[in-house]
N, C-alpha and C positions, 0 to 999 in steps of 0.2 A: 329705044332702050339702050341703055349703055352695056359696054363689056366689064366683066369683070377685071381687077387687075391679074397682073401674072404672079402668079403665086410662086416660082424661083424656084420648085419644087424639085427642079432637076439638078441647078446646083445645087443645095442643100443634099440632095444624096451622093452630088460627086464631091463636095467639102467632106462627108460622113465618109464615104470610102475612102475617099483619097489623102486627105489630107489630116480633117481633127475629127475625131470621132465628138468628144464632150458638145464643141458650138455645132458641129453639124446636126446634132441631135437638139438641138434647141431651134438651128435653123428650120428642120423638118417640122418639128410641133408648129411652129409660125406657120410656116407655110399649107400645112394643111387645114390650119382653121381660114383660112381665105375663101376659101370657096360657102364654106359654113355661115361668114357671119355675112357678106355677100348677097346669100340667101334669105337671111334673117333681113335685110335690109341695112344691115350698118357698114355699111359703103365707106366710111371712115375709120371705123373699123379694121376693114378689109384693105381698105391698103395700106392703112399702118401694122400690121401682121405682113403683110408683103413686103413692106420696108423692112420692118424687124429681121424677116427672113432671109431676106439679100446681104443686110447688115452681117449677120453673125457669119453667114458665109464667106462673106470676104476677111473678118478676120479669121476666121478659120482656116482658112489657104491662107493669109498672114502671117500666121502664129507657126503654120506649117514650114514654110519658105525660110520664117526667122530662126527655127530649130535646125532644118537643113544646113543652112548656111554655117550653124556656131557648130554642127558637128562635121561641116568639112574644115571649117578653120580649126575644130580641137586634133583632129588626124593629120593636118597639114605639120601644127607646133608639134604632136607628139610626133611624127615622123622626122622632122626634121630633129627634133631633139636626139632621136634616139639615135640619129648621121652621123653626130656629131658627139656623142657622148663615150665612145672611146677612144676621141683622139685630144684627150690633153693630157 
């Protein structure tokens, strides 16, 4: 008998805490019908929902990483702007 796939269900809740709430929450719907349809027998199914769930997790921590980043580069420019802003 085969195993089911893994259903990613862990990151999908540490993409939802930690990162994006909106794909993490679509990552968790995926990943909880895996075991579901699995069940039901649709084994294609099931790991295309496990895909899906992996999928939005990484852009999630993605999207998360890409917002980090423009808000240290907009504190970087505003900092330095404001160095420099009363000496001319």
């Amino acid at each position: 008998m085969e195993t089911p796939p893994d259903n990613n269900l862990v990151w999908a809740i540490l993409c939802t805490v930690l990162c994006c709430l909106p794909l993490g929450i679509v990552s968790i719907i995926k990943a909880t019908k895996v075991k579901e349809l699995w069940a039901m027998g649709d084994t294609i199914g099931a790991q295309k929902a496990a895909d899906d769930a992996k999928k939005y997790a990484i852009w999630g921590a993605a999207a998360a990483a890409i917002v980090w980043v423009l808000y240290v580069i907009f504190f970087i420019v505003i900092g330095v702007g404001g160095a420099f802003a009363g000496n001319y």
